[in-house]
C-alpha positions in Angstrom: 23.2 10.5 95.9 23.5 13.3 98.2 20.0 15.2 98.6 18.6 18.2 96.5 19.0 21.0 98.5 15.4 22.1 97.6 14.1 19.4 100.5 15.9 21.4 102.9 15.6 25.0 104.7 16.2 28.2 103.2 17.9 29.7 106.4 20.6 27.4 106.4 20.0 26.7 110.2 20.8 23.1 109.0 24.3 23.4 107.7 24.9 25.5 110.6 24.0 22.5 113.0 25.8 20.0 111.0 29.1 22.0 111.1 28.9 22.7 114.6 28.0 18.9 115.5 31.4 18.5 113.5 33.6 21.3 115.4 31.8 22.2 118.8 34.5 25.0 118.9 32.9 26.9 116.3 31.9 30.5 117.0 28.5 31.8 116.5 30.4 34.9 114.9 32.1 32.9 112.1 28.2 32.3 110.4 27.2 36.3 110.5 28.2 37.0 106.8 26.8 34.1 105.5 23.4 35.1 107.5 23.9 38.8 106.4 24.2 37.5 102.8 22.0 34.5 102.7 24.5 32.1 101.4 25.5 28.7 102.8 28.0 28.9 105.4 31.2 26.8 104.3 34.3 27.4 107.0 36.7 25.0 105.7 37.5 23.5 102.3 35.4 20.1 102.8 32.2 21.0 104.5 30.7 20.9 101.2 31.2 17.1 101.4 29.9 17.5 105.2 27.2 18.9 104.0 26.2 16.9 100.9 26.5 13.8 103.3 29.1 12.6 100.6 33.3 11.1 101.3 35.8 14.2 101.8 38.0 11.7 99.3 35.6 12.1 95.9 35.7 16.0 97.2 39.5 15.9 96.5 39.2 13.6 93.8 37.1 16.0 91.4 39.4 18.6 92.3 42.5 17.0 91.8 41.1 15.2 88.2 38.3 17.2 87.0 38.5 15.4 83.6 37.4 12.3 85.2 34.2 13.4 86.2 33.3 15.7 82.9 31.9 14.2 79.8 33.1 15.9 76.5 31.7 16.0 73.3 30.9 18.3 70.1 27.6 20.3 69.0 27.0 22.0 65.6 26.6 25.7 66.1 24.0 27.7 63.7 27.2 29.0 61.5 28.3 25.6 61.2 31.5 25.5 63.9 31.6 23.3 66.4 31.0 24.0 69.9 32.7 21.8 72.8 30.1 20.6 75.9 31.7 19.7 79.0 28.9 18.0 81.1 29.8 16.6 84.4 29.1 13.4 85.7 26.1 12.4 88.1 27.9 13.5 91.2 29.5 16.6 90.3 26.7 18.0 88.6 24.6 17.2 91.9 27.5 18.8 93.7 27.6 22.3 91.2 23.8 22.5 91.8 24.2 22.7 95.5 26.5 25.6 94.9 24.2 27.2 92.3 21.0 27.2 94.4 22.6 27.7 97.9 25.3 30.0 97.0 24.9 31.8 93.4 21.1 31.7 93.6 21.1 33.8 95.8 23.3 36.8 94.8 22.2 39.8 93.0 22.9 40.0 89.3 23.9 42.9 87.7 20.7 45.4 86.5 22.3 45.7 83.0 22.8 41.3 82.8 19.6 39.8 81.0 20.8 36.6 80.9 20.8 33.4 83.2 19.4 36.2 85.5 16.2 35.2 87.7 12.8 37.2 86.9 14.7 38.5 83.1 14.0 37.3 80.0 15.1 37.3 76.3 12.5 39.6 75.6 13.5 41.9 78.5 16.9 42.3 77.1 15.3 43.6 74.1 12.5 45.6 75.3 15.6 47.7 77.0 16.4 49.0 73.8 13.2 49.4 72.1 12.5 53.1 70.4 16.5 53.3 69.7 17.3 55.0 66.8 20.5 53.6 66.3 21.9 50.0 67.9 25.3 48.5 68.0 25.7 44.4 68.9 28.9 42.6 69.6 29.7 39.5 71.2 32.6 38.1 73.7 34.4 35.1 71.8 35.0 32.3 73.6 32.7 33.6 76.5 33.6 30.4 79.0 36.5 29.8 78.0 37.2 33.1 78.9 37.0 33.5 82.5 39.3 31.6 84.8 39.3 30.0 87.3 41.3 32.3 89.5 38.3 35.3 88.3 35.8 32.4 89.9 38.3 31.9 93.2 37.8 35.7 93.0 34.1 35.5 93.7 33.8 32.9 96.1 36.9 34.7 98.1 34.6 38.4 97.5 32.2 36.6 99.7 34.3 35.4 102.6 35.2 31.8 102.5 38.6 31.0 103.3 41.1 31.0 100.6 41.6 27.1 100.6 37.4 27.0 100.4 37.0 29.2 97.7 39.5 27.2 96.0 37.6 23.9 96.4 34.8 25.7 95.2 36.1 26.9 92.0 38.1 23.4 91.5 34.2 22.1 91.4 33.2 24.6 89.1 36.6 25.0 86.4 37.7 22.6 83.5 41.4 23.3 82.6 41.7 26.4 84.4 38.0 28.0 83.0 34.5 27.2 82.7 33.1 24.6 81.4 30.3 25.3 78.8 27.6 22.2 80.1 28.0 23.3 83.6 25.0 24.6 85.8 26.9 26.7 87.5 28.9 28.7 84.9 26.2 31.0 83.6 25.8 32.7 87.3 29.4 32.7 87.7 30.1 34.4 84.3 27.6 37.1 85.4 29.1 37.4 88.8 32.8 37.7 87.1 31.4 40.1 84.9 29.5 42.3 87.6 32.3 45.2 87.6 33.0 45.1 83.7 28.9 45.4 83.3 29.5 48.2 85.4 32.2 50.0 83.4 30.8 49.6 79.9 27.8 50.7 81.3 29.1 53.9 82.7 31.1 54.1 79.4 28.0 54.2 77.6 25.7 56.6 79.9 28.4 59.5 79.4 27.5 59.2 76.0 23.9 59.0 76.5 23.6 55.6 75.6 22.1 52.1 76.7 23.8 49.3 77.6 23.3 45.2 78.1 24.4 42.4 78.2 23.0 38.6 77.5 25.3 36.2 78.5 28.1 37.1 75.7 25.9 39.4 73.1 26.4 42.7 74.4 24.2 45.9 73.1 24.7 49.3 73.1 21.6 51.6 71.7 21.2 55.7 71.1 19.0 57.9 69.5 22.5 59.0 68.2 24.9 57.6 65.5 27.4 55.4 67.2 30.3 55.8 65.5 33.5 53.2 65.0 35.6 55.0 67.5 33.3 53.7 70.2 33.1 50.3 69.1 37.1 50.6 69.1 37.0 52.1 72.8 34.7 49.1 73.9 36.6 46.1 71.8 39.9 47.9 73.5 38.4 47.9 77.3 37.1 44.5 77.0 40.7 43.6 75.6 42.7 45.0 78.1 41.0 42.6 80.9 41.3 39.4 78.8 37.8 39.7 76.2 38.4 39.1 72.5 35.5 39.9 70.5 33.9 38.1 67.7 34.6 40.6 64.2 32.1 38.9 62.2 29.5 39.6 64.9 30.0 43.2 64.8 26.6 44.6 64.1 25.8 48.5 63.4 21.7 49.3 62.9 20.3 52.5 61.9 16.9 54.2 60.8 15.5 52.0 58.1 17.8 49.3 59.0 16.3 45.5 60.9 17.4 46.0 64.6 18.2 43.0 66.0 18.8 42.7 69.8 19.8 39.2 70.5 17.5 37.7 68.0 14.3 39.7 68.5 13.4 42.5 66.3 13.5 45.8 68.2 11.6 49.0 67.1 9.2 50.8 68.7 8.0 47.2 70.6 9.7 44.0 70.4 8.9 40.9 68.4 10.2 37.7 66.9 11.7 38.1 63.2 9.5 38.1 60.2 10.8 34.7 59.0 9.4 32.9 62.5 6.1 34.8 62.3 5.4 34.0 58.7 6.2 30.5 59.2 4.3 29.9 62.6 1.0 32.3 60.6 1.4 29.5 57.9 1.3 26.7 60.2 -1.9 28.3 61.6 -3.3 28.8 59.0 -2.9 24.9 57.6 -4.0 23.6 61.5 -7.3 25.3 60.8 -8.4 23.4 57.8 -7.6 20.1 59.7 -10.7 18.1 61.3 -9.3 17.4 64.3 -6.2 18.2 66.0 -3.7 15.5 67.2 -1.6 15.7 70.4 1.4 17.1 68.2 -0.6 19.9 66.9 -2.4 20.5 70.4 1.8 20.8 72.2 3.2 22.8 69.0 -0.5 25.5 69.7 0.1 25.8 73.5 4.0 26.5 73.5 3.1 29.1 70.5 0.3 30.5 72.7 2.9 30.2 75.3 5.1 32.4 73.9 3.1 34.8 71.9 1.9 36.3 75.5 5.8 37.3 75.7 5.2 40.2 73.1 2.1 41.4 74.4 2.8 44.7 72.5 3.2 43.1 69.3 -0.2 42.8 67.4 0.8 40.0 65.1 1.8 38.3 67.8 -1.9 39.3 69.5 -3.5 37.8 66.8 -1.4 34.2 66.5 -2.4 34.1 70.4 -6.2 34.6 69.4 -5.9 31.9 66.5 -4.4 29.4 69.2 -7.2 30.2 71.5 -9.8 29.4 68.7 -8.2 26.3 67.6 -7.8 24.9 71.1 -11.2 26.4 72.3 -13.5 25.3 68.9 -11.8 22.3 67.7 -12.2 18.5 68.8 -8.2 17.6 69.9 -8.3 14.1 70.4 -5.8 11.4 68.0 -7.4 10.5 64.7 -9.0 7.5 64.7 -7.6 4.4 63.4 
């Protein structure tokens, strides 16, 4: 099992030595934009297995039959479709975590990306839009599936490795010419195939005074102005033209007096959860208080609601489920029922 890269240095002085102990010819010059960027230095197609302390051969193998080394198999979404999950196998998946922590890690995500973004949240996304007047959701179909693998060669090549590495690297990272959906390094990659798209429907937004973002395939735009159909038209034609197909029946227009809903929060003048989970988690509260001692179920379920009620810290019903989990955990024995 090659080792996680988190037992190693951050400077990549390491990889550096090991390549060079491999090709004394190599030229301190050839590692400056990796340096300048603070990715891992790759300079040919297999100094990821080099580096990883793994064969060249399984390398060439994975890349040659990636279906080998995947796992498929079916989930049940919310609307009751089915959603295939492509999980690679122990050595691959150690292999796409390398690249995510030494390569994608550390790249800059778009401002206007929310998701699978480092230091953003859910509740970030949301708060963007809060105090809108008017908001207007729709979402990518087939987000994954969507972008291929020459987009992903794309991004490695953007970087500077060598054409035949940044095709090894998206052979790693591609099922069947996309991405796979059970991958840890499709998220970051989506995002980083998406940077200059962020960047246009942004700019097609701010001409019209409007807010843009995007978590991972829910995309919002928000105004203190009505957003008419023609806009929605011009976005579903832009994203389109380069190869995005959105989902009709997740079209979603909100206006004064309507429930705005930014990827499953509620967004008015602060962000909270829906009314369903609050009533339902106030409930449960409510029925854990009259209980003479809470057991190791009810003590998990208070500190991940406490957890997350200091994610909303705007929101007063969320202020006062947060103050019922302190009193509960603070005032109440916690131990298992005796037997």
């Amino acid at each position: 099992m090659p080792t996680r890269s988190y037992l190693l240095p951050n400077d990549f002085q390491h990889i550096e030595a090991i390549l060079r102990s491999e090709n004394p010819q190599v030229e301190d010059a050839q590692f400056e934009n990796f340096r300048d960027q603070g990715i891992a230095p790759l300079l040919s197609s297999l100094d990821i297995a080099i580096v990883l302390g793994i064969g060249p051969q399984l390398v060439v193998s994975i890349t040659k039959k990636q279906e080998k080394h995947y796992r498929s198999f079916p989930i049940l979404k919310k609307d009751g479709t089915e959603r295939t999950i492509s999980a690679p196998r122990v050595y691959l998946k150690v292999i796409q975590w390398w690249i995510l922590e030494n390569i994608l890690s550390k790249l800059p995500c778009h401002k206007n990306a929310f998701g699978f973004s480092r230091n953003k949240s859910i509740q970030d996304n949301a708060r963007f839009h809060a105090g809108s007047k008017h908001i207007l959701n729709v979402d990518i179909q087939s987000f994954f599936d969507t972008v291929t693998e020459s987009q992903v060669q794309g991004v490695f090549a953007k970087l500077g490795y060598s054409d035949d590495t940044s095709k090894t690297l998206s052979n790693l990272c591609t099922l069947k010419g996309s991405l796979p959906q059970g991958a840890p390094t499709s998220p970051s990659l989506a995002n980083l195939v998406l940077a200059d798209t962020d960047d246009k429907l942004e700019n097609l937004a701010k001409v019209r005074g409007m807010k843009y973002s995007r978590y991972a395939d829910d995309i919002t735009f928000s105004s203190d102005e009505f957003i008419t159909a023609g806009f929605h038209l011009e976005v579903e034609k832009f994203l389109k033209d380069i190869g995005f197909q959105l989902k009709s029946a997740k079209t979603r227009y909100a206006g004064p007096g309507n429930r705005k809903d930014v990827t499953g929060l509620i967004c008015g003048d602060f962000v909270q959860p829906p009314l369903e989970w609050r009533k339902n988690n106030r409930s449960r509260v409510h029925k854990l208080g009259k209980k003479a001692f809470l057991e190791k179920e009810d003590v998990a379920y208070l500190l991940g609601l406490r957890g997350y009620a200091m994610q909303f810290p705007d929101a007063v019903q969320m202020r006062t489920l947060l103050t019922s989990a302190d009193f509960l955990l603070a005032g109440q024995q916690h131990e298992n029922r005796p037997v």
